[in-house]
N, C-alpha and C positions, 0 to 999 in steps of 0.2 A: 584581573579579568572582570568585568561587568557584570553584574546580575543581573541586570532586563539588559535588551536589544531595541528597545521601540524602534530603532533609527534605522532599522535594515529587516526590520516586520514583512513590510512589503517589496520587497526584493525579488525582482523578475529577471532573469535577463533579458536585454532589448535587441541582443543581435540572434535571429535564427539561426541554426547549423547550417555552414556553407557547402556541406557534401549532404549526397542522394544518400537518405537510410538504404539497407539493402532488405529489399523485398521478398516476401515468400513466397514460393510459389508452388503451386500443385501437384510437382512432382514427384510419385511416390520413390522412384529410382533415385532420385537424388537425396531425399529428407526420408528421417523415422515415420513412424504415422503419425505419432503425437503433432511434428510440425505441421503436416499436412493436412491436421485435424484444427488447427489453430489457423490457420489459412483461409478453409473451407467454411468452417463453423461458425469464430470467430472467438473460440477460444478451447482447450483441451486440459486436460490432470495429464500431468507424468507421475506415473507412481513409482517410488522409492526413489524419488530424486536421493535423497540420502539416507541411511540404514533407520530403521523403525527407533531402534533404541538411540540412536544419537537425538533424532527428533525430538523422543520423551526426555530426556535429560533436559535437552535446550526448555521444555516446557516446566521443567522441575525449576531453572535457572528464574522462569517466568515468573513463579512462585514467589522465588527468595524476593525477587524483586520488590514486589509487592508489600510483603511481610516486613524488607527494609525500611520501611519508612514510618515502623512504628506507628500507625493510626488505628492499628488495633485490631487489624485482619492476622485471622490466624488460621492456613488452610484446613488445621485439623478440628478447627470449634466453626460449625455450619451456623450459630451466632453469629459469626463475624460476616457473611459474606455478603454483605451492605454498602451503599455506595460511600456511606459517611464513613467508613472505613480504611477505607482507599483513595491513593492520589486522585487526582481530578481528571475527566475523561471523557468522552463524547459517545455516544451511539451504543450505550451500554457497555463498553470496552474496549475502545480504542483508544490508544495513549501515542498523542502525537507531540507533549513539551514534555521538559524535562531533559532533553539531551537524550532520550532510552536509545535513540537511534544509534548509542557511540558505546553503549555497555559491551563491558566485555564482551558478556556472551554473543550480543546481535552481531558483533566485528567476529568472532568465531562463525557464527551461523552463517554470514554474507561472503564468508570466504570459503564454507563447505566445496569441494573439487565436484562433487555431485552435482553439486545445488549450479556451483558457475561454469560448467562443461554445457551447461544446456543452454547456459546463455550465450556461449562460444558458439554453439550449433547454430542458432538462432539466426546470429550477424554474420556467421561466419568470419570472427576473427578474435584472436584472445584478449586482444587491446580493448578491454572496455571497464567501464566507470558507470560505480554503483549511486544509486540515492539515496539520501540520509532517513531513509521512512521510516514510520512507527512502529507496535507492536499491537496487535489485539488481544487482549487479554480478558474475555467477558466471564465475569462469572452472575449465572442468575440466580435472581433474588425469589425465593417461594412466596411472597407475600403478591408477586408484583402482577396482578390483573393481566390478562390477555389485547384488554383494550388499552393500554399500556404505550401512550407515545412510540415510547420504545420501538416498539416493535413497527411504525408505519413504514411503508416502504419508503426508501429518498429514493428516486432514481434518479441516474446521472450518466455521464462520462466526463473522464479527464481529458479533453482534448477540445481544444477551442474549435467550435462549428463555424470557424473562418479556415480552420488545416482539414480538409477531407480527406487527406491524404495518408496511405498504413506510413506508420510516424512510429509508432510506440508501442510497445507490446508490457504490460505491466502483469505482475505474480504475487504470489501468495504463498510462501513455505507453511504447511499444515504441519501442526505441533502434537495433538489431541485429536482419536477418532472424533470423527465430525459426521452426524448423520442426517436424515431431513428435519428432524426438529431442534439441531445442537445449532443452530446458528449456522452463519457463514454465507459464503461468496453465490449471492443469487445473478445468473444471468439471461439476460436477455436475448436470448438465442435466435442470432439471421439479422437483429439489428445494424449491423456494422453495414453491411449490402445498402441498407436504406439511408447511409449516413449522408450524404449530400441532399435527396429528397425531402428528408425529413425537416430540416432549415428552411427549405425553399418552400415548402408547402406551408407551413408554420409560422413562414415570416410576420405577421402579421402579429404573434405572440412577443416576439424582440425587447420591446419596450420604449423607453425616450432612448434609453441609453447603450441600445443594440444588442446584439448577443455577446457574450462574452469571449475576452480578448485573452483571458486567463487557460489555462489548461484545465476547463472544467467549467460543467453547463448543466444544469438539471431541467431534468425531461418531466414535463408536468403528466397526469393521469389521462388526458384529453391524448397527446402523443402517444402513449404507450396503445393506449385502444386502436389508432389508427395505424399503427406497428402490427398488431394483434390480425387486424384485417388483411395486411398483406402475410399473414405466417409465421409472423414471430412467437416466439414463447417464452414464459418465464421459466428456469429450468434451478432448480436447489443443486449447485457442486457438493456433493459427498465426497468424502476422503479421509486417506488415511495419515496418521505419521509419516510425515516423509514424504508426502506429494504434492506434488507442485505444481498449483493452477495458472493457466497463463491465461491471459487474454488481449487482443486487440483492444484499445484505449479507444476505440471508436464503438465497440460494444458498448449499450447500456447495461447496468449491475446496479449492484449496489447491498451491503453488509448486511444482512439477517442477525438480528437480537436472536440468542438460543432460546427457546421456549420451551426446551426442556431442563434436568436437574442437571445437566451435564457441562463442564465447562467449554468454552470455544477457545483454543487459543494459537496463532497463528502471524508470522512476519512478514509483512508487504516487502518486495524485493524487487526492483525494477532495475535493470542495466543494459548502457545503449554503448557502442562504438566510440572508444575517446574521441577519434576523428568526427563525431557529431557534435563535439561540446566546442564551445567557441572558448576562446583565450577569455574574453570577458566572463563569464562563466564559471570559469576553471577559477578564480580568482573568488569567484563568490562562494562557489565548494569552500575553496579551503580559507576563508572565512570564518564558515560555517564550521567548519571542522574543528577548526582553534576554539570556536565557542560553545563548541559540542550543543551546536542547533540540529535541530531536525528541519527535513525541506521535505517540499509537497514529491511526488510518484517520479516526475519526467527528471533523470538527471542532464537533461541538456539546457531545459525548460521549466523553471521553477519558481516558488516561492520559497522563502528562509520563515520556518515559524517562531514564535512568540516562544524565549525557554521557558519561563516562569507560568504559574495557573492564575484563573482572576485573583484578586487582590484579598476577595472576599470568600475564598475556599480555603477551608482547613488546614490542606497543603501547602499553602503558600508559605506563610513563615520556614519550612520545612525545608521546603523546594532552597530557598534564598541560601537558607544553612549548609545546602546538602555540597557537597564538594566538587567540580566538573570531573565528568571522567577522565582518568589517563589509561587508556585501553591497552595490552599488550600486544601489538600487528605484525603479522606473520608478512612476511614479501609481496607474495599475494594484493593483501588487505591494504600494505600501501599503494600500491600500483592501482587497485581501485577506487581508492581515496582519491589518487591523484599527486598524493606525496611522493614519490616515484615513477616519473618517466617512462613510457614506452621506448 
């Protein structure tokens, strides 16, 4: 098996799902509140999507992870908890190479019954296929200044401002109480309503080379203000082990560095209707699977990321060593792979 990928880095698929996503809609007689609140809102917590203590475990799992790769973090020495320490990783703690997407534990956590009954709810159908996301794993540094990159806001969405259309509903399994200073999932609250206006008025921002084609577009400060005027707000998701934030992929968000002592740590989880994933597609999953890659949020609609860290981070030699996973998968966990048929 290869140790880099460059050849399939930027790996899209080009054919759109040929079926209607299935839509939410306001009704409280038909749907929990939660769905209704994701509808309405544009995004909601289900709390205790799975028991409090499984949660903590999966984040103890998070640990080991970490501590595996020998670079000299050790959760019990507050010494260690430095970036030169730890694998390589963006945004104060999110770890998207490496394959993490395929560790045992993530394939346990992505198959929680908790965790995927609400995604059944969702589409209303069982038949669905997970994406190979990352893990967030922030721990913060006491030295690290407030004015701190870190910590600027990126705003964004995953959804290309050419699909206005509800497409996508993307999550977050909370591992770690998360409170408004531990980091985490900041949203743009009523955004999604403005999501076609927003382009249209904006155009002008586009560039030579248009808005993007990709499943993901960041939203400059000038935007956000004029969001702000029509109502919108920035809102900190708080939660607990075990809850489960959803949101519309046409909401603006985007990751909070914690700025407190407290660690953040939490699994991107997004799963859509197999009948939305095109055979071409399905093909480049399981790809990705064999090479135990990670892919961007959209499992119908994606990118296949880079396994390895630059060339020029401490991890790397490590990374090249390190062995791909062979994960142990429950029936479930194949069938959302894709390795198993509906």
């Amino acid at each position: 098996m290869p140790t880099s990928t460059e050849s399939i880095v930027s790996t899209q698929t080009k054919i759109r799902p040929a079926v209607q996503l299935a839509a939410v809609d306001g009704n409280a007689e038909n749907h929990p509140d939660w769905l209704v609140e994701l509808h309405t809102k544009g995004w909601t917590v289900v709390r205790g999507a799975i028991p409090r203590d499984r949660a903590l475990a999966y984040a103890d799992k998070g640990y080991e992870w970490l501590e595996s790769w020998n670079l000299g973090f050790d959760r019990k020495d507050p010494s260690t908890r430095r970036a030169a320490n730890l694998p390589w990783h963006i945004r104060g703690g999110l770890y998207n190479r490496y394959g993490i997407g395929h560790e045992q534990f993530v394939w346990d956590l992505k198959s929680e019954p908790g965790l995927v009954e609400k995604w059944e709810q969702i589409w209303s159908t069982r038949e669905l296929l997970v994406s190979f996301d990352g893990v967030n794993l922030s721990l913060p540094e006491k030295e690290r200044s407030k004015t701190d990159p870190v910590f600027a806001p990126w705003a964004h969405v995953d959804q290309s401002p050419f699909n206005n259309k509800f497409d996508t509903v993307q999550g977050i399994l909370n591992l770690l109480p998360n409170g408004p200073e531990d980091g985490g999932l900041m949203v743009f609250e009523g955004s999604s309503a403005y999501y076609t206006e927003l382009w249209q008025y904006f155009d002008h921002k586009k560039g030579e080379k248009g808005w993007s084609n990709w499943a993901f577009q960041n939203v400059d400060e000038e935007m956000c203000q004029w969001l702000e005027g029509k109502g919108c707000k920035w809102t900190k998701v708080c939660a607990e082990p075990g809850d489960l934030l959803l949101w519309d992929s046409r909401t603006i968000h985007y990751g909070a560095a914690p700025s407190s002592v407290n660690d953040r740590f939490a699994a991107y989880v997004c799963y859509k209707p197999a009948a939305a994933v095109s055979e071409e597609a399905r093909k480049v999953r399981l790809q990705a699977f064999e090479a135990k890659q990670n892919t961007t949020h959209d499992p119908a609609d994606f990118r296949v990321k880079e396994r390895l860290p630059p060339a020029d981070h401490p991890s790397y030699e490590a990374a090249i060593k390190r062995p791909l996973q062979s994960p142990v998968l429950s029936k479930r966990a194949r069938e959302l792979i894709g390795l198993d048929r509906y």
